[in-house]
C-alpha positions as CSV (number, residue, x, y, z in Angstrom):
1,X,0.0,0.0,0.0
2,X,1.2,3.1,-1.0
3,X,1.9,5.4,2.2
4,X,0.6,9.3,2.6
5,X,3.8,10.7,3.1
6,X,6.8,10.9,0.2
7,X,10.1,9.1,0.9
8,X,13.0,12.2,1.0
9,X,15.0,12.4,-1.8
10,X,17.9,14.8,-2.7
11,X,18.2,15.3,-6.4
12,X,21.8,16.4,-6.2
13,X,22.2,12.6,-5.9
14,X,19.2,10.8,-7.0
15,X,19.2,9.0,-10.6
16,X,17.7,11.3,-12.7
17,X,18.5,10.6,-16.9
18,X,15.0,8.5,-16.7
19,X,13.3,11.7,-15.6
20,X,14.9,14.0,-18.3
21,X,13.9,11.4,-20.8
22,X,10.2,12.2,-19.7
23,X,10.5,15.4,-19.2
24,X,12.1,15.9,-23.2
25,X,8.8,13.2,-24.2
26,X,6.2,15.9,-22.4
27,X,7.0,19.0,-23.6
28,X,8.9,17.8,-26.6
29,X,12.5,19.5,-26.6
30,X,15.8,18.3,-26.5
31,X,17.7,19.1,-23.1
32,X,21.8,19.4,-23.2
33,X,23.1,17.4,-20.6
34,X,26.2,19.5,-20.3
35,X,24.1,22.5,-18.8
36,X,22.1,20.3,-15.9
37,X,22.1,22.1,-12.3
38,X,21.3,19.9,-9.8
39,X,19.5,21.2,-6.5
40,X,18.2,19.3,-3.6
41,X,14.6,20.0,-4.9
42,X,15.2,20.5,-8.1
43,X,17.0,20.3,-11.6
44,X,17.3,22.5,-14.6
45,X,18.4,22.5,-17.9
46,X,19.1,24.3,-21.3
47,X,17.0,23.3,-24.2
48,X,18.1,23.1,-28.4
49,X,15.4,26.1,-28.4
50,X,17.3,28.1,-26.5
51,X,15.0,27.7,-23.4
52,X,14.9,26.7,-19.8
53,X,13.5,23.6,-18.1
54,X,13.2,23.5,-14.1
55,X,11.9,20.0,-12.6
56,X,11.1,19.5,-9.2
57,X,9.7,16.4,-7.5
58,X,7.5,16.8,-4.9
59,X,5.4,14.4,-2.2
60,X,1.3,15.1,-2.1
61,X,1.9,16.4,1.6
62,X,3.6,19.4,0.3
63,X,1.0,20.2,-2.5
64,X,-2.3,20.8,-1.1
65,X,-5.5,21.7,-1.8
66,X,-4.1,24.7,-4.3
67,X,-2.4,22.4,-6.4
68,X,1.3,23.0,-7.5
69,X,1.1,25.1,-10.8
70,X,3.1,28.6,-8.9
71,X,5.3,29.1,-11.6
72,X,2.7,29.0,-14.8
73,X,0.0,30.9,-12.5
74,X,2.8,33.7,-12.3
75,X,2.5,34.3,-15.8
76,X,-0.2,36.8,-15.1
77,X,1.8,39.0,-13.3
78,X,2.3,42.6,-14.3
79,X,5.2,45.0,-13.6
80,X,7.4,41.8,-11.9
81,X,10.7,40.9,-13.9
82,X,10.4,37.2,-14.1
83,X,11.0,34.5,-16.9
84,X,8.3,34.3,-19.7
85,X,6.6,30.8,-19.3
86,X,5.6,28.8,-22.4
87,X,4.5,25.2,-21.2
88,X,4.5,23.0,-18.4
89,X,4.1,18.7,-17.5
90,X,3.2,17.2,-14.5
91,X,2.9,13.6,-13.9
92,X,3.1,11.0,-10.5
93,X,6.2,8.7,-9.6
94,X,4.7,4.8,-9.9
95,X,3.3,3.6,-6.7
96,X,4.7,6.9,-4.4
97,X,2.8,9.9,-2.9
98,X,4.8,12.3,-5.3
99,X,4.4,14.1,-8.4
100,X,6.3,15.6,-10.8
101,X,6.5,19.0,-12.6
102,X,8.7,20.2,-15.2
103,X,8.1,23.8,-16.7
104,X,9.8,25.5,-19.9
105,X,10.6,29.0,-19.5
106,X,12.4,32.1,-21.4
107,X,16.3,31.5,-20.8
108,X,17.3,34.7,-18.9
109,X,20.7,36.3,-18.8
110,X,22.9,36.0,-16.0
111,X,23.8,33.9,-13.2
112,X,22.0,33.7,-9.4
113,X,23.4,36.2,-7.2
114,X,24.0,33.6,-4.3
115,X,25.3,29.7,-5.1
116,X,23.0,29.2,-2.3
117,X,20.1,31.2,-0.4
118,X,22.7,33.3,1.6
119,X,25.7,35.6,0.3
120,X,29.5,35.8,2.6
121,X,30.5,38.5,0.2
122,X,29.0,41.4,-1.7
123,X,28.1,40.6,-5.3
124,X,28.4,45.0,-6.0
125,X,25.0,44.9,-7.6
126,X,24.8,47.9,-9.9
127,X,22.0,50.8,-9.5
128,X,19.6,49.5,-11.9
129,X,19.1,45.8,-10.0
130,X,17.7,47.5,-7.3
131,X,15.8,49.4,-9.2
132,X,14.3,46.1,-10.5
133,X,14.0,44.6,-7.1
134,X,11.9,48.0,-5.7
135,X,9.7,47.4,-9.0
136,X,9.3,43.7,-8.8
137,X,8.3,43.6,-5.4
138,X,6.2,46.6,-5.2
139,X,4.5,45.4,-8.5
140,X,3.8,42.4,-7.2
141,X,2.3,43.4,-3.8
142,X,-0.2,45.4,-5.3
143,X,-1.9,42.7,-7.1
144,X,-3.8,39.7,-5.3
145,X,-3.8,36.1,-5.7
146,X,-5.9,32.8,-4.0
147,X,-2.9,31.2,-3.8
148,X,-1.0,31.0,-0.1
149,X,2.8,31.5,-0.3
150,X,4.5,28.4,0.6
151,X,8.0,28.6,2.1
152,X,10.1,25.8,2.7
153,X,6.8,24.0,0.9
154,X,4.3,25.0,4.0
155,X,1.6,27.0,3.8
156,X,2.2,30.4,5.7
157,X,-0.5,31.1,7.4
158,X,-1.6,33.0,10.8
159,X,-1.3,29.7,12.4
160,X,1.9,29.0,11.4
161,X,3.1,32.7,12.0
162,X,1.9,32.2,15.3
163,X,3.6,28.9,16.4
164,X,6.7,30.1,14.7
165,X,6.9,32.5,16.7
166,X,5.8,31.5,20.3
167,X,8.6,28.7,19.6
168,X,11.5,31.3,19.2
169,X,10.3,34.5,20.9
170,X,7.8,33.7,23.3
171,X,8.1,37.5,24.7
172,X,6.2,38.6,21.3
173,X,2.5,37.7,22.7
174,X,1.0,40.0,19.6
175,X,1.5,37.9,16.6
176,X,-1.7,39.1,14.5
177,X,-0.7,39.4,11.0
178,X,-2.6,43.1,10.1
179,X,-1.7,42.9,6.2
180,X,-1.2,40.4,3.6
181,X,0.1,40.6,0.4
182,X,1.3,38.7,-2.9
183,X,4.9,37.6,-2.2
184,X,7.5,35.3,-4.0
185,X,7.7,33.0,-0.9
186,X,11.4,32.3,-1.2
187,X,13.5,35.7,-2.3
188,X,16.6,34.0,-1.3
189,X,20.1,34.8,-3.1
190,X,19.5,31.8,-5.3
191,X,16.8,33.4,-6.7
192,X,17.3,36.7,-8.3
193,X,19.4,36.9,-11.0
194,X,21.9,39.3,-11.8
195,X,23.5,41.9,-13.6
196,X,20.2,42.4,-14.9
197,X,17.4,41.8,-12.1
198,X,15.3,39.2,-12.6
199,X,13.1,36.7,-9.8
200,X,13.1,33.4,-10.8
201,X,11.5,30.0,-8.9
202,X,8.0,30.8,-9.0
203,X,6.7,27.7,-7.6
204,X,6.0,28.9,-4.0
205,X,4.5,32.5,-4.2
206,X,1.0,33.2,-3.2
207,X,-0.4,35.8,-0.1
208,X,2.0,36.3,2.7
209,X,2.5,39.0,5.4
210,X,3.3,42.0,4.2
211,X,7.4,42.1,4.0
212,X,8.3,38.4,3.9
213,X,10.0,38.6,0.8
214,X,12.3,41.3,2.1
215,X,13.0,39.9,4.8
216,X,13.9,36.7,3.7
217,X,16.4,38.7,1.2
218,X,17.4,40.8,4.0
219,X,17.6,37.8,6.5
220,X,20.3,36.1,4.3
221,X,22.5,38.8,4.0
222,X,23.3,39.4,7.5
223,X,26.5,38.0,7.3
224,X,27.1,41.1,4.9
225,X,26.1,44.0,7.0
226,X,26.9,46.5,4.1
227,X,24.6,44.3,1.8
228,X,22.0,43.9,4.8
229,X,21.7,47.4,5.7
230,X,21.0,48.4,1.5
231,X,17.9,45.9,1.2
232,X,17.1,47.2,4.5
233,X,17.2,50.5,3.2
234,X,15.6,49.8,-0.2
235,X,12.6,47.9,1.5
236,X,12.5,49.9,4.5
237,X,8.5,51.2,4.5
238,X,8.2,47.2,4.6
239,X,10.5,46.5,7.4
240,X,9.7,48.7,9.4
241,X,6.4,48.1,9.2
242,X,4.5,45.8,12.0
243,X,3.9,43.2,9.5
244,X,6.8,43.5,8.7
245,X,9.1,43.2,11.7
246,X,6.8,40.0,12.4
247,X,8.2,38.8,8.7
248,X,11.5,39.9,9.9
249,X,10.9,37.2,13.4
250,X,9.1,34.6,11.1
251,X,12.4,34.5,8.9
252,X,14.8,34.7,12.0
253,X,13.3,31.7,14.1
254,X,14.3,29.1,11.4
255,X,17.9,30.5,12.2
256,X,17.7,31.4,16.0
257,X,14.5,29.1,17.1
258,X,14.7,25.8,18.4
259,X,16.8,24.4,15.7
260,X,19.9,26.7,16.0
261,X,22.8,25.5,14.1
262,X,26.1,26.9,15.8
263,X,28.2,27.0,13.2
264,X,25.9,29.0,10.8
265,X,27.2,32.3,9.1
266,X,24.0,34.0,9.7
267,X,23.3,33.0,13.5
268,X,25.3,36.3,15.9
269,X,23.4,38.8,13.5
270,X,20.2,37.3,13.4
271,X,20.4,36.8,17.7
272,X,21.2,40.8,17.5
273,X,18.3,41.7,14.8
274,X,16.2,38.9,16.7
275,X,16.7,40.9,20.0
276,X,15.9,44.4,18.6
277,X,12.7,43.3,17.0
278,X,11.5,41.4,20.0
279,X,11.9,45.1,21.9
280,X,10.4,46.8,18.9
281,X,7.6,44.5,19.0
282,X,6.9,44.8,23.0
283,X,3.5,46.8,23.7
C-alpha cells in the first residue's frame, strides 16, 4: 500500500537521466546534458530552443488543496521581472505519494546572485538591479492572488506565523498578521538573478505577510552588513512596518528558534536583529 507521506529524496544525488527522458517526451525538446544544475529539490536544464527547463519532484503532503502550478499561475503577473513561461508537465512517480512537474521557460541572462540562499561576500549589484528589485516587489504586492505563499513547501499562514513564533520568541504575545500581500515565498540569493534583475522560482509564491519577501532577502545577508543594511534601506516602509518586523521574526526563528545551528554564518546577527525586534515589537 502506498503510504501518505513521500520518501525524501535529494536530487543532487538521486538517478535522474530517466526523468529528463520524460520530461524531453512531455513537452517535446531536447535538453543538453552539459548544462544540468542539480539542486536538492530541483534540476534545470538548457534546451536546443534556447529555453529553460526546471523540474522538481514533490510528495502530495507538500502540494495541497491549491495544487502546485506557482510558476505558470505567475505568468499573469504585471510590472514583476520574471522569466516568460511557455508550457509546463506534470505527472506521479509509480506507486509513491509524489508528483512531478517540469516547466519550460524564457532562458534569462545571467547567473544567481548567491550559489545558495545566503551571500559571505557582496556581489556590487549595480543601481539599476535595485531598481528592478523596488519594482518587482512593489508590483507584485499590489496585485492579489488565491494562492497561499509556501515557504520551505508549508503553507504560511496566521497559524503557522503564530507557532513560529511562540517557539523562538515567546516574549512577542501580539503575533496578529494586520496585512497580507502577494509575495514570491522564497527571495533567497539563489533566486534573483543578476547583472540584470530578474526573480526566478515561482513555484512557492501566493499571499503572505506583508514584508516576507524582504526579509527573507534581508535575512540572508546578515553576514554582509553592508549588503543587509542596503535591502534594509531599499525595503524599509516594509521592514519597518509591523507586518513586517513579524516577517523579519518569522524568517529569523528558522535561524535562532529551536533548531539553532552553531556553526551557521548567519546565527550572531540574526540573535542581535532577533533581539531588537522582539523590543520593537513589545506593547
Amino acid at each position: 500500500m502506498v503510504g501518505s507521506v513521500s520518501a525524501a529524496v535529494d536530487l543532487r544525488r538521486h538517478p535522474i537521466e530517466g526523468v529528463l527522458v520524460q520530461v524531453e517526451q512531455g513537452l517535446h525538446v531536447r535538453l543538453d546534458r552539459d548544462t544540468v544544475v542539480r539542486k536538492r529539490r530541483s534540476v534545470g536544464a538548457r534546451t536546443e530552443r534556447g529555453t529553460w527547463v526546471r523540474i522538481e519532484r514533490r510528495g502530495f503532503e507538500r502540494i495541497g488543496q491549491q495544487g502546485w502550478n506557482g510558476t505558470e499561475a505567475a505568468a499573469v503577473l504585471r510590472g514583476v521581472a520574471l522569466p516568460q513561461w511557455y508550457q509546463g508537465v506534470t505527472w506521479r512517480e509509480i506507486d509513491e505519494p509524489v508528483l512531478w512537474r517540469a516547466d519550460e521557460l524564457e532562458l534569462v541572462a545571467g547567473q544567481p546572485i548567491g550559489k545558495g540562499a545566503l551571500v559571505r561576500e557582496d556581489p556590487g549589484l549595480p543601481e539599476a538591479w535595485w531598481a528592478g528589485l523596488n519594482g518587482s516587489l512593489d508590483a507584485l504586492s499590489s496585485q492579489y492572488t488565491y494562492r497561499i505563499a509556501t515557504p520551505d513547501t508549508e503553507r504560511i499562514t496566521q497559524e503557522l506565523v503564530t507557532r513560529r513564533l511562540g517557539q523562538a520568541f515567546p516574549s512577542v504575545k501580539v503575533t496578529t498578521v494586520g496585512k497580507w500581500v502577494p509575495a514570491h515565498g522564497d527571495l533567497t540569493w539563489a533566486n534573483v538573478m543578476g547583472p540584470e534583475f530578474c526573480l526566478i522560482d515561482w513555484e512557492d509564491w501566493g499571499m503572505a505577510p506583508r514584508g516576507l519577501d524582504a526579509a527573507t532577502l534581508w535575512g540572508n545577508a546578515l553576514a554582509v552588513p553592508d549588503l543587509a543594511g542596503r535591502v534594509y534601506r531599499e525595503r524599509q516602509a516594509d521592514l519597518e512596518s509591523r507586518d513586517g518586523k513579524l516577517a523579519a521574526l518569522f524568517f529569523l526563528s528558522k535561524i535562532v528558534g529551536p533548531h539553532t545551528y552553531e556553526d551557521d554564518p548567519l546565527l550572531v546577527p540574526a540573535r542581535r536583529e532577533a533581539a531588537r525586534l522582539v523590543r520593537d515589537l513589545q506593547p
